[in-house]
C-alpha positions in Angstrom: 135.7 77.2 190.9 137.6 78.8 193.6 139.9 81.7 192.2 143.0 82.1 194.2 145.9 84.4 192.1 145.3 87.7 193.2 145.8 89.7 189.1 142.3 86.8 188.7 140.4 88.4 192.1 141.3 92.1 191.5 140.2 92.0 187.6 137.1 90.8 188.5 136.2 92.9 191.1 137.3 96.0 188.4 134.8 94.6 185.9 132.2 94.0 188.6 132.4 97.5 189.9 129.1 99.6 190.2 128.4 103.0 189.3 131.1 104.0 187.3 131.8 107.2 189.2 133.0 105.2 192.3 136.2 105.1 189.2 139.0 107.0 191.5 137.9 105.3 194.6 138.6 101.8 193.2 141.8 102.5 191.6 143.5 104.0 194.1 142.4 101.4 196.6 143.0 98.2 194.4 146.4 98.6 193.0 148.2 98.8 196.3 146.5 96.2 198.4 147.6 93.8 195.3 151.1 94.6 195.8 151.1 94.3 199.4 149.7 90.5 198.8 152.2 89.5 196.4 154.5 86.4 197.8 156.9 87.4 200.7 159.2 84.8 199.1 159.5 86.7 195.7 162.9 87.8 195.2 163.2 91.7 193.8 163.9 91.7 190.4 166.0 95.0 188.5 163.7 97.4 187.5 163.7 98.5 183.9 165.6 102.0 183.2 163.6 102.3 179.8 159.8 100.5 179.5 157.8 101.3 175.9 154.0 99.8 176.2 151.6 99.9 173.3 148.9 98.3 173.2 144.3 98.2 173.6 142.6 100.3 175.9 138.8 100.4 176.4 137.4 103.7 178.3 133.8 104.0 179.8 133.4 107.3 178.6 131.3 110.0 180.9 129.1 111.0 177.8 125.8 111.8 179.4 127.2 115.3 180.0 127.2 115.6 176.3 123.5 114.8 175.6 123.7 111.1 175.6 121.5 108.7 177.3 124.0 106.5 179.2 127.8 106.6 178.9 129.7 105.1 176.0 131.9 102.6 175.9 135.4 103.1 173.3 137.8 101.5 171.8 141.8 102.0 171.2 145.0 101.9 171.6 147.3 103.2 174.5 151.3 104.0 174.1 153.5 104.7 177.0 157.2 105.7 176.9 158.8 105.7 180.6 162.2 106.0 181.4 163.1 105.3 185.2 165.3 107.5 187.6 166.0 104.9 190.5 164.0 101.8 191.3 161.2 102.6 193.3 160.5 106.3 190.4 160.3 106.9 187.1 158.6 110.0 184.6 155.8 108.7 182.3 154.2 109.9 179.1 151.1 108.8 177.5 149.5 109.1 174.5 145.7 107.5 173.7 143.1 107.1 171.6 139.6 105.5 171.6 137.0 105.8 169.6 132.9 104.9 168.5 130.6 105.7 165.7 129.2 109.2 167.5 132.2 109.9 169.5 136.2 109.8 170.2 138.6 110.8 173.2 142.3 111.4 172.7 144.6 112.7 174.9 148.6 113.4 175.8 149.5 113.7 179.1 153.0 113.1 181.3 153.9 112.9 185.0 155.4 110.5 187.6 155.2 107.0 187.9 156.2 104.9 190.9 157.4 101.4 191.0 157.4 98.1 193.1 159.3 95.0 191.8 158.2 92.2 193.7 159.8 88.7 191.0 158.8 88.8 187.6 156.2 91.4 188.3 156.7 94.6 188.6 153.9 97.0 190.1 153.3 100.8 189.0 151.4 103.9 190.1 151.1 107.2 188.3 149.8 110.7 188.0 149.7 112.1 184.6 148.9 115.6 183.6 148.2 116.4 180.4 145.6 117.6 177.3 142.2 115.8 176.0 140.5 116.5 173.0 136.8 115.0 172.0 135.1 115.1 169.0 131.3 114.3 169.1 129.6 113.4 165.7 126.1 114.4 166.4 124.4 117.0 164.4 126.7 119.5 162.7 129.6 117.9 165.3 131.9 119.7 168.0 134.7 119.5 169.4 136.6 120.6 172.5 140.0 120.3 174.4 140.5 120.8 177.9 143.1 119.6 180.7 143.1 115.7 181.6 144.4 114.2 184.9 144.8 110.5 184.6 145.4 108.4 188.5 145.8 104.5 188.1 148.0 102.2 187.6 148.7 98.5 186.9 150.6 95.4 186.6 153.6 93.9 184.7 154.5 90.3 184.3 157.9 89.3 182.6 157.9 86.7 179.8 161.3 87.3 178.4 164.8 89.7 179.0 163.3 92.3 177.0 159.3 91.8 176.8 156.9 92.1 179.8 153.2 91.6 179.3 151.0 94.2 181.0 148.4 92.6 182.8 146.5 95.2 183.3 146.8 98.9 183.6 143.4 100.7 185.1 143.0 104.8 184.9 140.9 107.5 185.9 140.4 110.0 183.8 139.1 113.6 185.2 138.5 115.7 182.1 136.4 119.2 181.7 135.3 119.0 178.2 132.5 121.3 177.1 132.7 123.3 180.4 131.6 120.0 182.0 132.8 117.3 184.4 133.5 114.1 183.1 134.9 111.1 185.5 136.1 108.0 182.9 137.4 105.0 183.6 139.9 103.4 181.1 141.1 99.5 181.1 144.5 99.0 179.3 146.3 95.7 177.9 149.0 95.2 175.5 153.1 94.8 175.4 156.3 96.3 177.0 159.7 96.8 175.6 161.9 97.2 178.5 166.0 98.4 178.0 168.5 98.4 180.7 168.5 97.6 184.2 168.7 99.6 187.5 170.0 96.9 190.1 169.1 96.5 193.5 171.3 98.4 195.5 174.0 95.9 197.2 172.6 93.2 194.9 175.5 91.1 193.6 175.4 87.9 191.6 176.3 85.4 193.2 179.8 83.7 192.3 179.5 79.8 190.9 181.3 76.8 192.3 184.3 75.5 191.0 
């Protein structure tokens, strides 16, 4: 079966991808070729001035540079406040946590985000700066905290005034942890909360007949 919406061809290209530490090349790359593709005929849409999204996350953890054999895959939650300056630029924050039986990643980290409404989508790009902590249960266990830099960004279809559902949101995640590179890749899904509206500039609605 021939797979023709573009949020179909790019997620499966993201799952498909091979070695993981290609991670900052195919975000950066993906994102924006998606947006460029999106319907001509779309009409822009007001951008959100507040957006609140919770929900999973998976992250393919760079664990070999603990000890471990292959990398390890987690499991969690992602939370992201936003609150949006003009339409096309916005200041995020995000706060994560995944987690497996030998191992857990969490981190806080803030920075700008960029927008592109294109209809009842809204497309986003952002560079967060922030703090990672691991713990690793293996022997007595350790853990560590160094600087994270997350790159990605994602998709947001509207299903209601208030409520978007985030297609996807994809990250890379450079962390440091144990005096060590690690280069992570993290997959996010889940709900927004959006408040206000910042309108197109010039946009007026347009008057009814009498």
């Amino acid at each position: 079966m021939k797979v023709s919406h573009p949020a179909v061809r790019l997620l499966l290209l993201l799952m498909k991808s091979s070695p993981w530490n290609n991670a900052l090349r195919i975000t950066i790359f993906s994102v924006v070729p998606f947006a460029a593709g999106t319907s001509a005929r779309a009409l822009a849409q007001d951008v959100p001035r507040v957006q609140i999204f919770g929900g999973y996350s998976y992250t393919r953890f760079d664990s070999r540079s603990f000890g471990f054999a292959d990398q390890s895959g987690l499991n969690g939650y992602n939370f992201s406040p936003a609150f949006n300056v003009f339409r096309g630029f916005g200041v995020a924050a995000e706060l994560s946590g995944q987690y497996a039986s030998k191992l857990n990643l969490r981190d806080l980290a803030v920075g700008p985000q960029f927008l592109y409404p294109r209809g009842k989508t809204l497309f986003f790009g952002h560079i967060l700066i922030g703090d990672a902590r691991t713990l690793v249960r293996v022997g007595n266990g350790e853990g560590d905290t160094s600087r994270v830099i997350a790159l990605g960004g994602g998709m947001d279809l509207d299903i209601s005034p208030r409520f978007a559902l985030r297609i996807f949101q994809v990250d890379y995640l450079h962390t440091t942890l144990f005096q060590d590179k690690q280069n992570n890749l993290r997959f996010s899904t889940g709900l927004v909360y959006q408040w206000g509206a910042i309108k197109r500039k010039g946009h007026r609605v347009p008057a009814q007949a009498p």
